[in-house]
TIRO-2110 file (N, C-alpha, C; in Angstrom, 1 decimal):
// TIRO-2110
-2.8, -20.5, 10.0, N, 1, A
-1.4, -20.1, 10.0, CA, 1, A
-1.4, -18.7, 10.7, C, 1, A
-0.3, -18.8, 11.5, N, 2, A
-0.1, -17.2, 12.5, CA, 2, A
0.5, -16.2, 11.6, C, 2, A
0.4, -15.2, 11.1, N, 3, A
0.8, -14.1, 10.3, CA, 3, A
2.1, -13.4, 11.5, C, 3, A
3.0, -13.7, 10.4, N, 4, A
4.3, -12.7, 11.2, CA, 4, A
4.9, -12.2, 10.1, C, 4, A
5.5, -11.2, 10.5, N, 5, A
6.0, -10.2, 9.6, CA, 5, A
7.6, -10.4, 10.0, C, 5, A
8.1, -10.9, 8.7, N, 6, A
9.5, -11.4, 8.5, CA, 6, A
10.4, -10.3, 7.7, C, 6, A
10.0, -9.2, 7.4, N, 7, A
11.0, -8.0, 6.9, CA, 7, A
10.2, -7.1, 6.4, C, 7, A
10.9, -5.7, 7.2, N, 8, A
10.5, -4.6, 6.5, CA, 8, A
11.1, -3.2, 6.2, C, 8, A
11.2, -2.9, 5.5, N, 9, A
11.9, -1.1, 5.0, CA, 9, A
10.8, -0.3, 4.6, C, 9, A
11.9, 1.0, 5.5, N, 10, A
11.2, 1.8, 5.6, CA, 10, A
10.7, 3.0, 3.9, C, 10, A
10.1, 3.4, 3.7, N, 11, A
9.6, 3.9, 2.2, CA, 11, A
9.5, 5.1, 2.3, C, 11, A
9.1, 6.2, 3.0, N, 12, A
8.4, 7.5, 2.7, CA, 12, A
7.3, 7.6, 3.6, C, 12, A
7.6, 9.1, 4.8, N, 13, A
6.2, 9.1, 5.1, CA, 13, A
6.6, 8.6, 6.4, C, 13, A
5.0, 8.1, 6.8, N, 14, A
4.4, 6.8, 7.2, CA, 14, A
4.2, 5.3, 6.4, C, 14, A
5.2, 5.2, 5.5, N, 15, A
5.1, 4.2, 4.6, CA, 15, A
5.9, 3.1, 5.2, C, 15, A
5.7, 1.6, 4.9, N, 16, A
6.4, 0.7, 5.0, CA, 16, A
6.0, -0.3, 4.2, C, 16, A
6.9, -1.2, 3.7, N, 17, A
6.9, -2.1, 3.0, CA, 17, A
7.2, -3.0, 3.6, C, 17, A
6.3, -4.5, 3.5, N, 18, A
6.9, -5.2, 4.8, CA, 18, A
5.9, -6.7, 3.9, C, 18, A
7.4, -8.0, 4.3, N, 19, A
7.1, -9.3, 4.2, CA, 19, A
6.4, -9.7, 5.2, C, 19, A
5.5, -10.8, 5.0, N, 20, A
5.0, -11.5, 5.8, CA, 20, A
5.4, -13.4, 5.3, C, 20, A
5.3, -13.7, 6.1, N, 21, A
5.4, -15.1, 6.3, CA, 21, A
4.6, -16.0, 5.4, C, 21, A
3.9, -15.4, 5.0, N, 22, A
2.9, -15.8, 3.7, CA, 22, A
3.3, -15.9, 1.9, C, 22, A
4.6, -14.9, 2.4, N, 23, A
5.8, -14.7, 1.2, CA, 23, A
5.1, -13.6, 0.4, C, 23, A
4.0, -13.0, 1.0, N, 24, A
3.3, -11.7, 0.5, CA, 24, A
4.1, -10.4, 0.8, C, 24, A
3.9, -9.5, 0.0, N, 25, A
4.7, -8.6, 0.4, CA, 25, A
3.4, -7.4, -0.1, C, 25, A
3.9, -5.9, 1.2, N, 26, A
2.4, -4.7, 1.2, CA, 26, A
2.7, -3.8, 1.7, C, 26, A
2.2, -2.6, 0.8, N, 27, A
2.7, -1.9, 1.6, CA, 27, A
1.6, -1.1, 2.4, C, 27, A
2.0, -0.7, 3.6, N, 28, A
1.2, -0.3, 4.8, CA, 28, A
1.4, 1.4, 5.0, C, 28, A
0.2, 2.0, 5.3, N, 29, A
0.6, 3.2, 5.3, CA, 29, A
0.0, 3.4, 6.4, C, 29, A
0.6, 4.0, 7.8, N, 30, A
0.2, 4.0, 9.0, CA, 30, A
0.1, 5.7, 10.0, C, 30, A
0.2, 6.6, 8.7, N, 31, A
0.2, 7.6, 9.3, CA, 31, A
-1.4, 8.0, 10.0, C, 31, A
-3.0, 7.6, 9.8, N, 32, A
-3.7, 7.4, 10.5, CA, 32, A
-3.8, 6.5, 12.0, C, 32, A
-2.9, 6.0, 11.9, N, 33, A
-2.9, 5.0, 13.3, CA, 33, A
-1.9, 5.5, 14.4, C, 33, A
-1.1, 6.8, 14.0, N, 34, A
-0.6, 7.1, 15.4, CA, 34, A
-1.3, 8.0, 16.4, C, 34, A
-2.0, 7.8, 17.1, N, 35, A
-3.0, 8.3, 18.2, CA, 35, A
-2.6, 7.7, 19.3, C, 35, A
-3.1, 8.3, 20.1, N, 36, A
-2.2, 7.4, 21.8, CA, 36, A
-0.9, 7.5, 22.1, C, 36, A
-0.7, 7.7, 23.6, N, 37, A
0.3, 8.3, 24.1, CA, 37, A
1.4, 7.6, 23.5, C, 37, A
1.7, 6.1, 23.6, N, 38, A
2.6, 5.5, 22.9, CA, 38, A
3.1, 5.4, 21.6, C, 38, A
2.4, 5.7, 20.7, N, 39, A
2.6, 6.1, 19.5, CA, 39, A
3.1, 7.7, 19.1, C, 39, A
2.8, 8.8, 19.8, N, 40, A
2.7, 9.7, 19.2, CA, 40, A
4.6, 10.1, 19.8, C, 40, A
5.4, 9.4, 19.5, N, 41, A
6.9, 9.8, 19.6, CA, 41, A
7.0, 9.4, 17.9, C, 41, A
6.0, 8.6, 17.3, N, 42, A
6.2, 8.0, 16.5, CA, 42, A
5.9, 8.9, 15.1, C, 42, A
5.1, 9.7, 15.5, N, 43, A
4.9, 11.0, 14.4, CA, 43, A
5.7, 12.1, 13.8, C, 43, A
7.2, 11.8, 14.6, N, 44, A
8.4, 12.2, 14.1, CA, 44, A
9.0, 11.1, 13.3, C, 44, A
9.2, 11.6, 12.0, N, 45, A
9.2, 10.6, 10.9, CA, 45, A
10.9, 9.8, 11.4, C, 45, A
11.9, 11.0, 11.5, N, 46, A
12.9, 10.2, 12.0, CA, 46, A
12.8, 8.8, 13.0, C, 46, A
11.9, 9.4, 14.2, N, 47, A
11.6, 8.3, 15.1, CA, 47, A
11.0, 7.2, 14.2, C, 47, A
10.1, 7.4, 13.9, N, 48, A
9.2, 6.4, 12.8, CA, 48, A
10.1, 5.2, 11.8, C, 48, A
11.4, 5.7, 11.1, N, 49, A
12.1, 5.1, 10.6, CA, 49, A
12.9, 4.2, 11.3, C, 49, A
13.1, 4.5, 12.9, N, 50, A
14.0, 3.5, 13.7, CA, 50, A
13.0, 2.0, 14.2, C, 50, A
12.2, 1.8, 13.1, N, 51, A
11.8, 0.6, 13.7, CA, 51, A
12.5, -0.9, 13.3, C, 51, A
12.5, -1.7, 14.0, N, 52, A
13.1, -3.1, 13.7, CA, 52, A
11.6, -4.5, 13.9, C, 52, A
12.6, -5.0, 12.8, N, 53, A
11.7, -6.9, 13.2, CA, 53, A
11.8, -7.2, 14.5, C, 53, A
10.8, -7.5, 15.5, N, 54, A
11.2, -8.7, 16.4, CA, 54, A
10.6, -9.9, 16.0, C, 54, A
10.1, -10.7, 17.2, N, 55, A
9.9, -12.3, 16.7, CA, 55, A
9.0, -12.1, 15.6, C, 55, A
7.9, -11.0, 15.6, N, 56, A
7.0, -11.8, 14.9, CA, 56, A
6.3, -10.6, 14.1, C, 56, A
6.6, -9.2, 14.4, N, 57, A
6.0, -8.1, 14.2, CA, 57, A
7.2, -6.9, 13.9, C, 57, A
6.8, -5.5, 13.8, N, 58, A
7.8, -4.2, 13.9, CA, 58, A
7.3, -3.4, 15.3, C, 58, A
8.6, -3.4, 16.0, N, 59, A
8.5, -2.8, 17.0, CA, 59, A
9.6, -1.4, 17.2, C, 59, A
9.1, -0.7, 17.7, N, 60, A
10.0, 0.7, 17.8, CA, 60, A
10.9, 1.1, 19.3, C, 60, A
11.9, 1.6, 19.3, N, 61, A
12.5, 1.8, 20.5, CA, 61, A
11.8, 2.1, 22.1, C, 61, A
10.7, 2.9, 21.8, N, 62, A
10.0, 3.0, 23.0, CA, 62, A
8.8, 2.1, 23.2, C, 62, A
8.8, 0.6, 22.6, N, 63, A
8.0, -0.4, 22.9, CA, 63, A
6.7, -0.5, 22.4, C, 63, A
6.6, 0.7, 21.1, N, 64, A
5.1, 0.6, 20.6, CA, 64, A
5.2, -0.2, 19.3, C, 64, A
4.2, -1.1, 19.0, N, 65, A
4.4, -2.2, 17.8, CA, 65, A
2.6, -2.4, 17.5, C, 65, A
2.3, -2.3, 16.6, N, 66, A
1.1, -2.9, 15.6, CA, 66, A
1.0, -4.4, 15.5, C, 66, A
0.3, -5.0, 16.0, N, 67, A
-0.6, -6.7, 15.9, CA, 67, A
-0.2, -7.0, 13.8, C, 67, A
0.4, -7.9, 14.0, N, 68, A
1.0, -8.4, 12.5, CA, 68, A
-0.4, -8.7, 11.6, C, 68, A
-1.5, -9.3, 11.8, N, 69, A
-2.7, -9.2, 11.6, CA, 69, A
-3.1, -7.9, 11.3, C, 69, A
-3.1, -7.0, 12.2, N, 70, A
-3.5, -5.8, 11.6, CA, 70, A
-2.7, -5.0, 10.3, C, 70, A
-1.5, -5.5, 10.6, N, 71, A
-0.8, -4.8, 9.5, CA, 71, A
-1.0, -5.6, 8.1, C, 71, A
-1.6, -6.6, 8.2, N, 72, A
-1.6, -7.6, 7.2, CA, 72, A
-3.0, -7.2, 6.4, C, 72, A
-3.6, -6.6, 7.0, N, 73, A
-5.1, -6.3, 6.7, CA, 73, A
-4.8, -4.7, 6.0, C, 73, A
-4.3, -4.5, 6.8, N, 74, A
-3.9, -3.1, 5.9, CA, 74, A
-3.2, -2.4, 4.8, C, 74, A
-2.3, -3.8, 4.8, N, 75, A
-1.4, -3.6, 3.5, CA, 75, A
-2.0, -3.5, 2.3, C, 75, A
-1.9, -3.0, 1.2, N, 76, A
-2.1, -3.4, 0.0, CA, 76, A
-0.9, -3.7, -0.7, C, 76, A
END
């Protein structure tokens, strides 16, 4: 089965809470993973909160998104 992430709100932080397609639900805490040029708009928490679902993952305005797999692994 392909892991997609089917809903998420935002929590605190770098925090997110986020369904997966598995009907599991985790939450992810991603403040170690903004490094790289694409990410680091992302370390303004405001920016950080404007993210949305697309097909299958969370993607942010300026086109940086995390592999749903990885976020899956990371959740608790």
């Amino acid at each position: 089965m392909l892991i997609k992430v089917i809903k998420a709100s935002y929590v605190s932080d770098y925090n997110l809470d986020i369904t997966f397609n598995t009907g599991e639900k985790k939450r992810v805490d991603l403040e170690g993973q903004l490094w790289g040029e694409v990410f680091e708009p992302l370390k303004d928490r405001t920016f950080f909160s404007r993210f949305f679902v697309n097909d299958f993952t969370i993607e942010w305005p300026n086109g940086a998104d995390f592999a749903p797999e990885f976020l899956y692994e990371s959740g608790k």
